[in-house]
N, C-alpha and C positions, 0 to 999 in steps of 0.2 A: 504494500500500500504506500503511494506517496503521503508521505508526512511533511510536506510543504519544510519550512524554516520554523513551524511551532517551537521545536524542541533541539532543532538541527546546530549545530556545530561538529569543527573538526579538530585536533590537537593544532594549535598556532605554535606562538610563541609561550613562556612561561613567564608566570607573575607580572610584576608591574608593565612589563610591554603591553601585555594583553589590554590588562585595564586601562590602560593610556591610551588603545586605538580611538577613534573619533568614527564614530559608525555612518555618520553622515556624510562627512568627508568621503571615505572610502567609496562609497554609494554613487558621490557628483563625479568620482574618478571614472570610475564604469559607464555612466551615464554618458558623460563627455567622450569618452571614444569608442563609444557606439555610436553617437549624432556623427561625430569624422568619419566613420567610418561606412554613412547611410542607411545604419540601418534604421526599420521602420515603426518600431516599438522596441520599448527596453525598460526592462523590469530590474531593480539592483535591492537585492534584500542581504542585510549582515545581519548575521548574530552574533552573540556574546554570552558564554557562559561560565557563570562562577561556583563550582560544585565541591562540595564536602562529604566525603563519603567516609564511613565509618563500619567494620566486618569487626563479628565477631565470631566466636566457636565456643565452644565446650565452656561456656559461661564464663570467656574471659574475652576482653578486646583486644583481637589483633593487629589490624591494618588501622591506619588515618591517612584518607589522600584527599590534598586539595588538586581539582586539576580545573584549570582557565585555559577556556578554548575562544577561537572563532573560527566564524567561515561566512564564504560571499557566494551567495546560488545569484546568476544570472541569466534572465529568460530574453531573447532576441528571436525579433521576426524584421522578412525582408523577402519582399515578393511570396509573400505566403508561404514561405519556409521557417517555421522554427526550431527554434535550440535551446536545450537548459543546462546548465554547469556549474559546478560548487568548486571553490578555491579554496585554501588554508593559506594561500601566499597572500600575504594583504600590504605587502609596503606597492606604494605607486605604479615602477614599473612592472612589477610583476601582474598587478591588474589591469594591466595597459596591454601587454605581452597577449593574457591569459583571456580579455576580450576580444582582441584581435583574430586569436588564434579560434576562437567560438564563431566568430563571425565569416572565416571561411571555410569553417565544418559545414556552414548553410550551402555553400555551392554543389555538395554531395547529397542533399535531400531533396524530396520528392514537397511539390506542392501537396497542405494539411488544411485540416479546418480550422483557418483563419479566420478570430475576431478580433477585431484593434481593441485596445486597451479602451476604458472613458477617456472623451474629448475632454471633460470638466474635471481642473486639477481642484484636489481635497489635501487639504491640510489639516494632520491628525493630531491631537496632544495625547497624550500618555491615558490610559484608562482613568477616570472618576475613581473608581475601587483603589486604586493603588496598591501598594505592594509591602508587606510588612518584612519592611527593613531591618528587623533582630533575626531574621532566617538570614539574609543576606550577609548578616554581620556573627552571624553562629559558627564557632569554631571549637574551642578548649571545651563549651559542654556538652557538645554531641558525644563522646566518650564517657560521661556520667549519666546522661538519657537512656546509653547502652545498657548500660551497667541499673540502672529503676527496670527496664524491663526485664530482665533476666533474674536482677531480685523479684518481683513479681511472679515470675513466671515458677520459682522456685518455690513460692511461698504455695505456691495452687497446685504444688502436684509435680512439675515438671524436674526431671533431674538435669538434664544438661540441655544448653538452647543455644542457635546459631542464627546470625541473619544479617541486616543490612539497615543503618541510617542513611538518609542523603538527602542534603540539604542543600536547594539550589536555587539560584538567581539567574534567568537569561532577560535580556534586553537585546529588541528586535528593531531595526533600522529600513525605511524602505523610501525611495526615490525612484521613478519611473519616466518616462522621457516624456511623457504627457503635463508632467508636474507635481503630482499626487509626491508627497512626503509627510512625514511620520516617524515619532516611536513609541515606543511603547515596552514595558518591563511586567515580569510578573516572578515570583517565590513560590517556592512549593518545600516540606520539607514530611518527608514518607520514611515510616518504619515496617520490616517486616521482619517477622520471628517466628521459628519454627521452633518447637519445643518435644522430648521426646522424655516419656516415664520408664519406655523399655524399648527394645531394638523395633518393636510393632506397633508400638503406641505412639502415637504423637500429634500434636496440635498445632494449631498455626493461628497466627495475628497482626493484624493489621494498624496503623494510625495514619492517616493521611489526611493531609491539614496545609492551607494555604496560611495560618498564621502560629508562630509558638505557642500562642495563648491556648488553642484548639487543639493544641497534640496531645496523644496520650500513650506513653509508653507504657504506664501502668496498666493500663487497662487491656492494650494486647499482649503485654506479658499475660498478664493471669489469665485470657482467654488461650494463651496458646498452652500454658502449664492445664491449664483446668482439663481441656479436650484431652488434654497427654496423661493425664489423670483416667481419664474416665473411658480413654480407649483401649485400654488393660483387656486381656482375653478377650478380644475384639474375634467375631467372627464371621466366614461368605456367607451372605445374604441366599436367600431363593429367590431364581428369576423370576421376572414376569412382570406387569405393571403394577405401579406404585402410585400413591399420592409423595410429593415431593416436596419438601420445605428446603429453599434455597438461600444460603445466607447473602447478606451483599456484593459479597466477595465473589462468589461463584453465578450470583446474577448478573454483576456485571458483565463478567467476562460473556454472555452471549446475550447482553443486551450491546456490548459493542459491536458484534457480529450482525446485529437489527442494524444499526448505525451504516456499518458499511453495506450493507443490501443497500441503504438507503440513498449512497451515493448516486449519481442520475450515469458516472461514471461504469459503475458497477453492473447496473441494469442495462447499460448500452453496449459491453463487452458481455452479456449474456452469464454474469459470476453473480447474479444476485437472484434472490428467490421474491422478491416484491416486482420484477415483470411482470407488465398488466395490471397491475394492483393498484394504481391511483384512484383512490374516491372509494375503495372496495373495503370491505375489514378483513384487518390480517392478524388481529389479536384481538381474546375478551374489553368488554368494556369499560373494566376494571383497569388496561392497560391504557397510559398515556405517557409520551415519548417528546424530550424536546432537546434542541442543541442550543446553547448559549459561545458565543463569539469571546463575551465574557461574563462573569455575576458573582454576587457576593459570595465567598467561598472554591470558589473555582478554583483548580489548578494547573490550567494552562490556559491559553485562549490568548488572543489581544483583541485589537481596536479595528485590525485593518488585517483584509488575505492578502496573497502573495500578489496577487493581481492590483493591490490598491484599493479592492471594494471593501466599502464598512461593514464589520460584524455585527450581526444582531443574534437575536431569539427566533428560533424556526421550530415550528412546530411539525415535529415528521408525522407522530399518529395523534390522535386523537382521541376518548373513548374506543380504541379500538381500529380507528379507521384513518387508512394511511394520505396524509393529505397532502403531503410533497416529496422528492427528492433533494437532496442538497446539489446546488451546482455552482460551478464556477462560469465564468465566459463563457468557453464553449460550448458545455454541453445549456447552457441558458438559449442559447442560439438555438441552436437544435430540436430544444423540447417549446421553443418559443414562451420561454418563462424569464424571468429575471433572474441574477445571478443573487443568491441566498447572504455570501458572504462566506462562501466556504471555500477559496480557492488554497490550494494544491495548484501548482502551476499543471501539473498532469491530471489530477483526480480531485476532485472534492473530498472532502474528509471534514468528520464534525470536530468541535474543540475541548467542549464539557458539554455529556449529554448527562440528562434529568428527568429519571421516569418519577411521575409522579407519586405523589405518597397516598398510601390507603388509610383504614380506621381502625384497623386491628392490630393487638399486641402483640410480641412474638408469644404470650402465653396463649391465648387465645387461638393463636395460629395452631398449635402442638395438639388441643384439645379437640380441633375440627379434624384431626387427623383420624382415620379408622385404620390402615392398612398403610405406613405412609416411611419414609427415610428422611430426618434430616441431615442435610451436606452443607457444610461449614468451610468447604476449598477446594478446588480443583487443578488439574493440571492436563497439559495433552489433549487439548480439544483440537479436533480432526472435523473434516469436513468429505463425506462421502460423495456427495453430489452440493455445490453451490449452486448450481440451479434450480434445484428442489429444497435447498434447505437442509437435508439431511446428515445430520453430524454425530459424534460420540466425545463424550469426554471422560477421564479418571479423577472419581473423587480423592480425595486422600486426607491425613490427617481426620477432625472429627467427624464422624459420621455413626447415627443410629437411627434402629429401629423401632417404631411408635406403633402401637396398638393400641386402637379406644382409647387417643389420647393419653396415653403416657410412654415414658419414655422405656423399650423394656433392652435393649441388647447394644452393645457397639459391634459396627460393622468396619468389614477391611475385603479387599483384594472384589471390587467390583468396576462393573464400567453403565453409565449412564449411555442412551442413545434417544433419538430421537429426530422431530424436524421442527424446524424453526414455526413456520405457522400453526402448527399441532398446537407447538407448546405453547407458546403466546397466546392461542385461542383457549386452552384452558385454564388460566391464572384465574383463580379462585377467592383469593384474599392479596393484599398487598397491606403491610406494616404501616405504624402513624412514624415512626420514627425511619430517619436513612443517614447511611454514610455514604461521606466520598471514597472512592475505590479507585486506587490505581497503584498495579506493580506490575510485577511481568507479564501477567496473563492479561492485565487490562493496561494499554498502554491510553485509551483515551479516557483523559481522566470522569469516571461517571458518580452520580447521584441517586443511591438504589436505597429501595426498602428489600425486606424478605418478603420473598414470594414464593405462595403456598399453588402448584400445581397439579392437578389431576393426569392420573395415566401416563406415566410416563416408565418408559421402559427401561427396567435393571438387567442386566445379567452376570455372571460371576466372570473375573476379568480372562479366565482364562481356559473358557466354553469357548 
């Protein structure tokens, strides 16, 4: 999936170089010989990233790196040929050199669907939200954060826990030959922790927070000790259909898989399972779906796509029913709609999506359960067919089985399967409370409750 410059950067220079580039600067460098050089549109986006990352193992802290990147993705058209290209070399001549050399890679391609850039240059300032600058300025306590979770997680069960802090600042820079300029910054600082009571037991935990105030290592400590606790003589389930209680963690991750169906991208190269589907329902009515550009709490997104168009709020489904695709320039042309605010100079892609919240507790959730599995994390989500939707993923860490609302067995070594519009169409309940979620498995950062599912198919992982 193109991930536009949201998150992009590449190794540069180290330390103060980094942070002394001038993003804008760099930007009217590229810009200006591209106009020399004729071409017909030009797009110049820098990034700048200032990241702290923190590893630990066997409940002690290993590694601390800081690493400061940048890089310059530049997109050029000329006689309806274009091009796109990311640099790490950022002094002058080398982005002089390295547009040059872009601009006569275009004589080797074939004419593309070409849309010019907007005629009307927009001039951006930084997001209204802004950006909590003690992430940015977080360094000597992300190593005692480590260390609250892992005591946590210790105190609930868990005997030894490994995982990852990172605490990071990018600021994004865009100039385009139309005039459009801008920037914009945003923080994010994410823990995750995997906690284990015996070689088969083990739980995992989340904290994911656009400000320090909103982080909570304690609390995914003790959720990942607790699971590691209580997944002790864990055993394979019996196949067959289940009711399904999914935590945030594991809804995200294939509610970003809704996300990218939903690109107008996705559905035009035939990888999406929402073809045809405009104005149709592709999920229960309980379900609703939105992308924010940016919003309070978010942790990523800006003000402006890679294209220069402004971010907003798009609303993909609705009660149910899917009422747009995300698009950039081109495919806006093409579906004869407006471009959303979601450019991907190649693909649209959302920034922070946001299923809405329901009315129910997770207690309340557990008790509607007759016949039912809650999953608390996943990994290895595969896709059988993207045109149809059809996928599998592996729970892992906490996971049990409910009978007549309660909790009666922990369960190990199974594999969920299903299809995307099945599932969606049968959510059942949706939680009053949600987190944001984003780590590996979810890289776009999302807004989920728990969600209680009918019929969804188990079988043991190695049937």
């Amino acid at each position: 999936m193109d991930r536009g410059t949201r998150d992009s950067a590449c190794r540069h220079q180290a330390g103060s170089k980094v942070i002394a580039l001038d993003l804008e600067t760099l930007n009217e460098t590229a810009v200006a010989a591209a106009k020399k050089l004729g071409a017909d549109d030009t797009v110049a986006l820098t990034a700048r990233v200032n990241d702290r990352m923190i590893r630990f193992a066997n409940n002690s802290v290993t590694t601390a790196n800081q690493i400061e990147e940048a890089e310059m993705t530049v997109y050029l058209a000329h006689r309806r040929r274009r091009a796109i290209a990311s640099t790490s070399n950022l002094d002058q001549p080398s982005i002089r050199r390295f547009v040059g050399e872009l601009f006569e890679s275009l004589k080797g391609l074939q004419e593309s669907e070409y849309v010019p850039l907007p005629d009307r240059a927009t001039k951006y300032s930084p997001s209204p939200l802004g950006f909590d600058r003690k992430i940015a300025a977080a360094g000597a306590e992300l190593p005692e954060l480590a260390k609250v979770a892992i005591a946590s997680s210790l105190a609930a069960g868990g005997k030894r826990s490994a995982g990852v802090i990172d605490a990071g600042e990018v600021s994004t820079a865009i100039l385009t030959s139309t005039g459009t300029v801008g920037t914009d910054s945003g923080a994010s600082i994410t823990l995750n922790i995997r906690s284990f009571a015996e070689k088969d037991a083990s739980g995992h935990g989340l904290s994911c927070s656009s400000t320090m105030a909103g982080f909570d290592p304690e609390e995914a400590g003790r959720r990942a000790g607790g699971d590691a606790k209580r997944m002790k003589n864990a055993k394979e389930p019996e196949g067959g259909p289940y009711q399904v209680l999914l935590s945030p963690t594991v809804a995200s991750n294939l509610v970003e898989t809704v996300g990218y169906s939903a690109s107008a991208f996705s559905v035009d190269t035939g990888t999406s399972y929402l073809v045809g589907k405009l104005g149709k329902r592709v999920a229960s009515e309980a379900f609703s779906l939105t992308d924010h550009g940016t919003v309070k709490g978010g942790l990523g997104g800006r003000v402006f796509d890679d294209e220069g168009v402004r971010t907003g709020s798009t609303r993909l489904v609705k009660d149910g029913v899917l009422t747009t695709y995300l698009h950039n320039l081109t495919t806006a042309s093409k579906w004869k709609a407006e471009s959303t605010g979601n450019a991907g100079l190649v693909e649209p892609h959302g920034w922070n999506f946001e299923v809405g919240a329901g009315d129910s507790s997770y207690e309340e959730m557990v008790k509607e359960m007759k016949r039912g599995i809650i999953l608390t994390s996943n990994w290895y989500t595969r896709f059988k067919n993207y045109r149809t939707g059809e996928f599998s993923t592996v729970p892992r860490d906490g996971a049990y089985l409910v009978e007549n609302g309660r909790v009666k067995q922990p369960l190990k070594g199974m594999r969920a399967g299903d299809d995307l519009q099945r599932m969606f169409s049968s959510v059942k309940l949706l939680s009053k409370a949600r987190e944001w979620i984003q780590w590996w498995e979810v890289d776009t950062p999302t807004l989920c409750p728990w969600m209680l599912i009918d019929g969804v198919k188990i079988t043991r992982a190695y049937e």
